[in-house]
C-alpha positions as CSV (number, residue, x, y, z in Angstrom):
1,X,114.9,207.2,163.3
2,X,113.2,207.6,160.0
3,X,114.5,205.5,157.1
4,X,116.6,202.3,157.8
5,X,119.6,202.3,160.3
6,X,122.7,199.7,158.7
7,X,122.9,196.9,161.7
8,X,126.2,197.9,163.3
9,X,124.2,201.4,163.7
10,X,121.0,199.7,165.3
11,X,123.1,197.7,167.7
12,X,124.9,201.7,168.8
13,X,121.9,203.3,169.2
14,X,121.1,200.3,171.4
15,X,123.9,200.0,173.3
16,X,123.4,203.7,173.7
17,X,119.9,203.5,175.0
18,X,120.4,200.3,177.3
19,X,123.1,202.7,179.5
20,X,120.0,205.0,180.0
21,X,117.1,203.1,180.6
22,X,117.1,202.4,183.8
23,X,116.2,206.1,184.1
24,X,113.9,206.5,180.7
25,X,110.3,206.6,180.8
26,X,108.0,204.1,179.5
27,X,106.9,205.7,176.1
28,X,110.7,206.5,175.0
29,X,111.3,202.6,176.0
30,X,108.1,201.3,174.1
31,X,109.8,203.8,170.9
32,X,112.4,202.5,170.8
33,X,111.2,198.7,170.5
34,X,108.6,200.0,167.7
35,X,112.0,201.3,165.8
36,X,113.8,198.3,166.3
37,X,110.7,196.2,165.3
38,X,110.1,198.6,161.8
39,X,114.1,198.5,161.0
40,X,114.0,195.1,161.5
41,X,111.1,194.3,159.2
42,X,112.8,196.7,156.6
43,X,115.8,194.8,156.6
44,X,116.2,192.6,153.5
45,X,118.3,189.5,152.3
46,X,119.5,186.8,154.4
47,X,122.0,187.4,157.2
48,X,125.5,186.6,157.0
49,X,127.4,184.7,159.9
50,X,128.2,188.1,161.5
51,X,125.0,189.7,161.0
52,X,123.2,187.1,163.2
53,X,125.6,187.5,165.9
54,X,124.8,190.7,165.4
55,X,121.0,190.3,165.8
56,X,122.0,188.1,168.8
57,X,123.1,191.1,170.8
58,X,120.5,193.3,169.6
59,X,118.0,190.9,171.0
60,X,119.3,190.7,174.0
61,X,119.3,194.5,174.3
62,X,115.9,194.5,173.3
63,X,114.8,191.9,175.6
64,X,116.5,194.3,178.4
65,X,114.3,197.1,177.7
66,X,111.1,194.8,178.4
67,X,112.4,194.1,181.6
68,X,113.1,197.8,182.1
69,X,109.3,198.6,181.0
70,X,108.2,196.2,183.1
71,X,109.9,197.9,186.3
72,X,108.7,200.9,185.2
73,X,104.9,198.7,185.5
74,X,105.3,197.4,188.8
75,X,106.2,201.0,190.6
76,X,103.2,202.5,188.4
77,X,100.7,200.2,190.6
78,X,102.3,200.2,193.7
79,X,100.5,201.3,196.1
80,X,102.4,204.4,196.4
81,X,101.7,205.7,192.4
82,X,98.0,204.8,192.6
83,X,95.7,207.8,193.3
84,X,93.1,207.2,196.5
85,X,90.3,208.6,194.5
86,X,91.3,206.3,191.2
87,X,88.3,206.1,189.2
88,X,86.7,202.3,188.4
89,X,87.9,201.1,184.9
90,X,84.5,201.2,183.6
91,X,84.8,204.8,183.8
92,X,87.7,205.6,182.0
93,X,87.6,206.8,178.8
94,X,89.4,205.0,175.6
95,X,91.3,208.5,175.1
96,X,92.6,207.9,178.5
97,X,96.4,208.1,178.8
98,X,96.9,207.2,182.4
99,X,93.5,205.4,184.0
100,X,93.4,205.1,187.9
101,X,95.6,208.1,188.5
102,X,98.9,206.7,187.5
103,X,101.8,209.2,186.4
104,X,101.9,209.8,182.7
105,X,105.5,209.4,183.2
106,X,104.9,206.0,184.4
107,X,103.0,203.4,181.7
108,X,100.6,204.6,179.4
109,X,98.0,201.9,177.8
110,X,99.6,202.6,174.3
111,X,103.1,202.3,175.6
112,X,102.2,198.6,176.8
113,X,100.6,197.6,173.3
114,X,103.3,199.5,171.2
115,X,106.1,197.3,173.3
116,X,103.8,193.9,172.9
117,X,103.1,194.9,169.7
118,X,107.1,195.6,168.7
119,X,107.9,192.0,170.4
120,X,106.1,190.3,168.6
121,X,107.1,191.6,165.6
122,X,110.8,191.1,166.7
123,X,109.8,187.2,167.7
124,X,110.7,188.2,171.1
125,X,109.3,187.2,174.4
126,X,108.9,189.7,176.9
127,X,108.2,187.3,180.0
128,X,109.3,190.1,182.6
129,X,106.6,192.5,181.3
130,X,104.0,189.7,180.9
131,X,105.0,188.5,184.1
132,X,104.3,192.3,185.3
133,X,100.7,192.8,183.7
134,X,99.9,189.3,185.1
135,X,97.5,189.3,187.8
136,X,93.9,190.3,186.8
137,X,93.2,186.7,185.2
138,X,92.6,185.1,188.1
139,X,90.3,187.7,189.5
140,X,88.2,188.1,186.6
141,X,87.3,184.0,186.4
142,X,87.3,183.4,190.3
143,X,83.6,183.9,190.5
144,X,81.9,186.4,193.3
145,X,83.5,185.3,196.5
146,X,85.4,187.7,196.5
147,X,86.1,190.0,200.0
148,X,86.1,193.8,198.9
149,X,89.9,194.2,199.7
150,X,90.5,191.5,197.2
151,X,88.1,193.1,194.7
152,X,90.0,195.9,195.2
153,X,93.5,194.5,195.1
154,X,92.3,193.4,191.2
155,X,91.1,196.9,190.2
156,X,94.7,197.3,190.5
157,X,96.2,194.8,188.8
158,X,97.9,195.9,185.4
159,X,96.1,195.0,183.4
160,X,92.6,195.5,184.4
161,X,93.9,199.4,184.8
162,X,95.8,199.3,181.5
163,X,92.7,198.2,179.1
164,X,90.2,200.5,179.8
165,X,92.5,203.7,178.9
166,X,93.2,201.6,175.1
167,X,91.8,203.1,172.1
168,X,90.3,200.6,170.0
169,X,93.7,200.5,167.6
170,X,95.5,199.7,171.4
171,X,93.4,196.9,172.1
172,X,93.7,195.2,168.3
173,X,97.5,195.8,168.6
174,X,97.8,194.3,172.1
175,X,95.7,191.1,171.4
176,X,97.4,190.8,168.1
177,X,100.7,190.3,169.5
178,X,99.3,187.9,172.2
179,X,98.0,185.6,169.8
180,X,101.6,186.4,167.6
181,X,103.5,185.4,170.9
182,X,101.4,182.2,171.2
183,X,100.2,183.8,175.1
184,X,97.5,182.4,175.8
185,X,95.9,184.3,178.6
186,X,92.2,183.9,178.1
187,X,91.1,186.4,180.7
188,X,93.6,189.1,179.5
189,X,91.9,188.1,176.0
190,X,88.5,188.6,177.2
191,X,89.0,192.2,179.0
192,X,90.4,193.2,175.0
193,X,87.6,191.8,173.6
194,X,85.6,193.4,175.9
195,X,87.0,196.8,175.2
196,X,86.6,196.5,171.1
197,X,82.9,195.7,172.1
198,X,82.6,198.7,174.2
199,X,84.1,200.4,171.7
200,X,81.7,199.6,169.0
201,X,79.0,199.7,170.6
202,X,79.5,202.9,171.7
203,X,80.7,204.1,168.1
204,X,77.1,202.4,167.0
205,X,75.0,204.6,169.2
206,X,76.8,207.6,168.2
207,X,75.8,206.8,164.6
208,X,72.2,206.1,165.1
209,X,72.0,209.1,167.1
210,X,73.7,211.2,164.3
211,X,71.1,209.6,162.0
212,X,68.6,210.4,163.9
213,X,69.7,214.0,163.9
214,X,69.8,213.9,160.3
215,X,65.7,212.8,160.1
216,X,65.3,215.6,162.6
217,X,66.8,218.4,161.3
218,X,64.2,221.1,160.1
219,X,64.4,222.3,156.6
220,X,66.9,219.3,155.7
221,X,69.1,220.7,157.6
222,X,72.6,219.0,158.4
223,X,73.2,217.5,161.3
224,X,75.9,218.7,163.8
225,X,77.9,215.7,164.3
226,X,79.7,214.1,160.9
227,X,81.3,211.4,160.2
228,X,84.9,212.9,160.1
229,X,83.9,214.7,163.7
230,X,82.2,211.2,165.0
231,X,85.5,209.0,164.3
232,X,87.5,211.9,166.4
233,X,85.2,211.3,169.1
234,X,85.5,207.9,169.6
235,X,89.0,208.2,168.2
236,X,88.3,204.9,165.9
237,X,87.5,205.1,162.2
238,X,85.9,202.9,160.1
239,X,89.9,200.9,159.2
240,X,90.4,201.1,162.7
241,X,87.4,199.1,163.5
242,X,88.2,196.2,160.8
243,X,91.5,196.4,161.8
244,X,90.6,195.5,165.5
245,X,87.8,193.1,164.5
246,X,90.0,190.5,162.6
247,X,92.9,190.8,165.0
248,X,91.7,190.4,168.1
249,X,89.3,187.7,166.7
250,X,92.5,186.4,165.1
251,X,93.8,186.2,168.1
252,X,91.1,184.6,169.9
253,X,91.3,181.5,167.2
254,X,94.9,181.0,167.0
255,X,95.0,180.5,170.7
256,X,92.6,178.5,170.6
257,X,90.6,180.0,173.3
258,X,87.0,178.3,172.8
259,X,85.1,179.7,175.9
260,X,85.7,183.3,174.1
261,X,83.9,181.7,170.8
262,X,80.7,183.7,171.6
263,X,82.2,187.1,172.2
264,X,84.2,186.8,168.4
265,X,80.8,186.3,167.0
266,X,79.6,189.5,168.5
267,X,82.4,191.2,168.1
268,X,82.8,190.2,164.1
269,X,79.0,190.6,163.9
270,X,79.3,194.3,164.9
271,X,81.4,195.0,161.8
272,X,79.4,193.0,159.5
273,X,75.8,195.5,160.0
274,X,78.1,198.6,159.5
275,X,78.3,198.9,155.6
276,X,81.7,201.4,156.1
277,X,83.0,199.4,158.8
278,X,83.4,196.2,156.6
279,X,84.2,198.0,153.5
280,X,87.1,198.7,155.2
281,X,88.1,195.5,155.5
282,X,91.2,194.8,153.6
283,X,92.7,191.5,151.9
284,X,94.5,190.5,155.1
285,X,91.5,190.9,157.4
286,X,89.3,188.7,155.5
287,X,92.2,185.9,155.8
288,X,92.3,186.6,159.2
289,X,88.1,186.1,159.4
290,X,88.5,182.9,156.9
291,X,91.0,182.0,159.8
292,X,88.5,182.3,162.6
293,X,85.8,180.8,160.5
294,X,87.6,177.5,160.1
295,X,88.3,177.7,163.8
296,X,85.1,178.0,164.6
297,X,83.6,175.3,162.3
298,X,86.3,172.8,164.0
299,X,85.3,173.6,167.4
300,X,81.9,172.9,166.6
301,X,82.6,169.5,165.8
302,X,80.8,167.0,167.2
303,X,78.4,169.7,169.1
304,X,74.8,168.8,168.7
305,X,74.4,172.4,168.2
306,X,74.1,173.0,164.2
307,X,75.4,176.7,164.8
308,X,78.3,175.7,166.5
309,X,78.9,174.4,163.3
310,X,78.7,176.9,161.4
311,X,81.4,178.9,162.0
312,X,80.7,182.7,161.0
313,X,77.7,181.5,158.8
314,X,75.0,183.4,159.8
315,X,77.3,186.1,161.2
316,X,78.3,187.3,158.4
317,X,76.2,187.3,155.5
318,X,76.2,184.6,152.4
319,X,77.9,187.2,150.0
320,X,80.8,188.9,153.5
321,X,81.8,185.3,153.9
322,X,82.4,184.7,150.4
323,X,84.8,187.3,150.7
324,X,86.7,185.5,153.2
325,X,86.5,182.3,151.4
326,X,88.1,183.8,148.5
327,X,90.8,185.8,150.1
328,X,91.9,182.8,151.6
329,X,92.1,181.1,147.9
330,X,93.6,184.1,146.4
331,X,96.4,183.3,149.3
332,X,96.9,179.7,147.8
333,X,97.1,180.1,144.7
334,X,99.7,182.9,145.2
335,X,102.2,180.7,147.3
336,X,101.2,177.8,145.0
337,X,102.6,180.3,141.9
338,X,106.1,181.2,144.2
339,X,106.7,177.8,146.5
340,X,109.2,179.1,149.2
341,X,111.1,175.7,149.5
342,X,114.0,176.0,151.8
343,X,117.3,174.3,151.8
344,X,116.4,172.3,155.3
345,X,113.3,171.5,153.7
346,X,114.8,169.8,150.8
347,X,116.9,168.4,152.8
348,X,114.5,166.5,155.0
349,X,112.6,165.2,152.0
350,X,115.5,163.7,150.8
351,X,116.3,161.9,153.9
352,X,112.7,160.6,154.2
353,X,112.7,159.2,150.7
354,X,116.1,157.6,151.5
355,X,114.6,155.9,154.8
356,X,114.0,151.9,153.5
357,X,111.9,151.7,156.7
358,X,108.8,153.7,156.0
359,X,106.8,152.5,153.4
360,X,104.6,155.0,151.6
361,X,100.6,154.1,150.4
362,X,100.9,157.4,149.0
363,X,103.9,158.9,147.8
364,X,105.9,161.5,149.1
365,X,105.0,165.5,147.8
366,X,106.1,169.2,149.1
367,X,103.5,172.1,149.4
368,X,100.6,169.9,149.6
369,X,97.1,171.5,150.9
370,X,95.0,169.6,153.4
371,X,92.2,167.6,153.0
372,X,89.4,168.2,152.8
373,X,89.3,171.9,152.7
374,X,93.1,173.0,152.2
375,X,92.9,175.4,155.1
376,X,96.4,174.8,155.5
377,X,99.6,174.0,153.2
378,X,101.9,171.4,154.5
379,X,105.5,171.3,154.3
380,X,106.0,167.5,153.5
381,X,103.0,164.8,153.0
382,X,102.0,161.2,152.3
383,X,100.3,158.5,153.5
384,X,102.4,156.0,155.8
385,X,101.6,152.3,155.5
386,X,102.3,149.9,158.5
387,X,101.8,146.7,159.8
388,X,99.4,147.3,163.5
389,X,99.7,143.9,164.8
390,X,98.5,140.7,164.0
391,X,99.9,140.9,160.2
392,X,97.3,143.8,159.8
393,X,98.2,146.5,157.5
394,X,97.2,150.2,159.0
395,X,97.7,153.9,157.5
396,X,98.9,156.7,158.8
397,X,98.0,160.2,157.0
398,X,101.6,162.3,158.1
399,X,102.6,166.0,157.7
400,X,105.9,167.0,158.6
401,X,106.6,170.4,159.1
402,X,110.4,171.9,158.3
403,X,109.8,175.0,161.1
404,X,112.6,177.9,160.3
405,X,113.4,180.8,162.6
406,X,110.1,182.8,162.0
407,X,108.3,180.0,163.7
408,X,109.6,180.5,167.1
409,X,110.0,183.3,169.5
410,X,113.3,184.3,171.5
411,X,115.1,183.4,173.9
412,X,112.9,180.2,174.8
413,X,112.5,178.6,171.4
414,X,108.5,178.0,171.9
415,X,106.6,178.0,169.2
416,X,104.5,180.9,167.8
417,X,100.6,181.0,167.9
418,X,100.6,181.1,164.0
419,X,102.6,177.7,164.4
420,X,100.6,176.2,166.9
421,X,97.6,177.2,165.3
422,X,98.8,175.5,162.1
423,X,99.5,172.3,163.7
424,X,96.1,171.7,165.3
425,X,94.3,172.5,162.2
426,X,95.9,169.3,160.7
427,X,95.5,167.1,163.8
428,X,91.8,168.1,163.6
429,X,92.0,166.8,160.1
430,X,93.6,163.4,160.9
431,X,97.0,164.1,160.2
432,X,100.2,163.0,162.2
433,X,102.5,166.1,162.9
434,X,106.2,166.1,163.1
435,X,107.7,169.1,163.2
436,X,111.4,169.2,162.9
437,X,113.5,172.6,164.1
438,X,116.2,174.1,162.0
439,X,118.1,174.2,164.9
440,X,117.1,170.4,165.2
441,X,118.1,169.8,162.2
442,X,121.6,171.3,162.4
443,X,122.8,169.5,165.5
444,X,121.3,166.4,163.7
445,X,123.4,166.9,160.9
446,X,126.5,168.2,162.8
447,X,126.2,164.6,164.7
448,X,125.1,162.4,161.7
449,X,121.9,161.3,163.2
450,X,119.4,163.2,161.2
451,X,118.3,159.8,159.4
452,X,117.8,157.8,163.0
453,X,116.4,161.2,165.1
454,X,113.7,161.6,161.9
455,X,113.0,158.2,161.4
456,X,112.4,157.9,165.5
457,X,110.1,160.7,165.3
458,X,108.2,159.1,162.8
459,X,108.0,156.1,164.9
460,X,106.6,157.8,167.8
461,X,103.6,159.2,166.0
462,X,102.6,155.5,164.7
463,X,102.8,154.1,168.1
464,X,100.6,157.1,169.3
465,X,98.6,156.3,166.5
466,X,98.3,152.4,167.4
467,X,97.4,153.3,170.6
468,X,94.8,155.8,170.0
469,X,93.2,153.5,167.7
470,X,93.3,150.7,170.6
471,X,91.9,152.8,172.9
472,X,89.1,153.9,170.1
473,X,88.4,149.9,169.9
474,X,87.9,149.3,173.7
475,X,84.5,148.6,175.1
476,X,83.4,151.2,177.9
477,X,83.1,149.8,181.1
């Protein structure tokens, strides 16, 4: 499938595939959704009418295989594929294809992260297969009540079998796609975190005790293990570290899953002391870090705690973070050159600025950054003036956000972590979100309501507003 397949040839070799894969293994099925996922992304231009109906059906096809993967999950662990003597997941091996005895033929670790990686790629939600790797969360954060046949029941659940056998590249593509998907599963987050640790760590010791060799070698002779034979080894070289550093820690931040705060800092820190490791490090990663470092410094907020505030300060050093700080400015200024205003978005602006109801302290602007630290470019801003009550005049600082296609997944339409992350990072700034569909905003239009559904929307976030503020102003009992 090399080089890019027209649509109407996609959607055969799909329709081709679907009459088979009831009976295909779980690699070919995970293949096929990495094909899709690259053709997909190689596609250029924007669909015509018959080309989304077209992408429709493909979808649906897609989504088919996920559930067929997912069968092919759920008979892997029965009882019946797992080996007696299956070995503990600490003692599987990242070059591991098939940890606790299950088949090759059945699911490999790779084929789970290839096919969560290709979903999320596609927009696609997979809830069969997640719903099939589901099961070791609750174990891992019940605490050590645990009988031994319940114990033992979790050693066999998915997905505390699957992430021991993931290379390092696995894991990153895996939590990647989970944060993508907006699935927020913080135990399933912390066992990938935990593995990328491992990983390091391990790939640490190795170093030091090649260096050591090194100083030891009579004569200045050269040590026996090198850096080419070290990364084979652990099967992780210096990119694929970075790599998995900034995405899973990515993915940590854009799900907002604060209890995992510490591990990131370990986890980012571990890259940081390794000078090849974070040379590595390409543009993308250090927006990614830049990401997790404004995460971080909101969580901290309000902690008494300066290093909570801190965010990677003091993980990474004055001149790594500096890095990150201007990756991310390098990204502003290069969608500030090329705005990417869409026709919806327009569209809504000139509704709101036709709306004699709102009254505007500030006017009106697309593609404005955030205050105070533009970690985020809205869609649509001002500043809303109001009356609160007793003839007092109030302010309202309000984003709204015209949210396209790429901002949800399929079939259910929720939004994706990149989205929600984005929206939280302007509530913790003060601002009022509305985010308004393209789907939304064509039934609006095909009803004639778009000025009354917009302006309603509006209205809701002041009286949230009104109320918070009231509730802010009310003496505690």
């Amino acid at each position: 499938m090399e080089g890019q397949l027209p649509g109407s040839q996609l959607q055969q070799l799909l329709q081709a595939v679907s009459k088979w894969q009831r009976r295909l293994p779980a690699q070919v099925l995970s293949n096929v959704l990495w094909a899709a996922a690259k053709l997909t992304a190689d596609a250029a231009g924007t669909p015509s009418q018959r080309q989304q109906q077209q992408q429709r059906q493909q979808r649906a096809l897609l989504l088919s295989l996920t559930e067929s993967l997912a069968s092919c999950l759920q008979q892997a662990v029965s009882p019946q594929a797992v080996s007696p003597q299956a070995v503990s997941p600490q003692a599987v091996s990242p070059q591991a294809v098939s940890p606790h005895g299950v088949s090759p033929m059945a699911v490999s670790p790779q084929a789970v992260s290839l096919a969560l990686w290709a979903c999320s790629k596609l927009l696609l939600f997979p809830a069969a297969l997640l719903q099939a790797l589901k099961g070791t969360a609750s174990g891992l954060e019940a605490g050590d009540n645990k009988s031994n046949d319940s114990q033992q029941q979790q050693q066999q659940q998915p997905w505390a079998m699957l992430v021991p056998g993931m290379s390092l590249q696995s894991a990153s593509m895996a939590a990647h796609a989970l944060g993508q998907l907006g699935h927020a599963d913080q135990a399933v987050m912390a066992l990938l975190l935990q593995q990328a640790l491992r990983i390091t760590q391990q790939q640490q010791q190795q170093q030091q005790q090649q260096q050591q060799q090194k100083c030891g070698a009579a004569g200045g002779g050269s040590s026996s293990v090198g850096p080419d034979r070290l990364e084979q080894r652990t099967g992780s070289s210096s990119s694929d570290v970075a790599q998995a550093v900034s995405n899973i820690s990515w993915a940590v931040a854009v799900l907002d899953l604060q209890q995992l705060a510490g591990n990131v800092r370990r986890l980012v820190a571990a890259a940081a002391c390794r000078k090849a490791w974070w040379a590595a490090m390409n543009q993308q990663g250090l927006l990614q870090l830049h990401q997790v470092h404004v995460w971080l410094q909101d969580c901290g907020q309000g902690s008494a705690q300066q290093d909570q505030q801190q965010g990677l300060a003091g993980t990474l050093s004055q001149a790594q973070l500096q890095q990150c700080v201007d990756a991310a400015a390098a990204a502003r200024r290069a969608a500030a050159g090329s705005p990417s205003i869409s026709v919806t978005q327009q569209a809504v602006f000139e509704v709101l600025l036709q709306l004699p109801q709102l009254h505007w302290r500030d006017p009106l602007q697309m593609e404005q950054p955030a205050h105070p630290d533009a970690a985020a470019v809205m869609d649509i801003a001002g500043v809303l003036q109001f009356e609160s009550g007793a003839g007092q005049s109030d302010f309202l600082r309000l984003a709204v956000e015209v949210d396209g296609p790429q901002h949800f997944r399929w079939p259910d339409r929720q939004p994706t972590g990149s989205t929600l992350y984005r929206s939280r990072l302007l509530q913790r700034r003060g601002y009022a979100v509305v985010s308004v569909s393209y789907y939304e905003w064509r039934e609006w239009c095909a009803a004639g309501v778009e000025r009354q559904r917009l302006l309603h929307a509006i209205q809701q976030q002041v009286q949230q507003h009104v109320k918070s503020a009231a509730a802010a102003d009310r003496p505690s009992k």
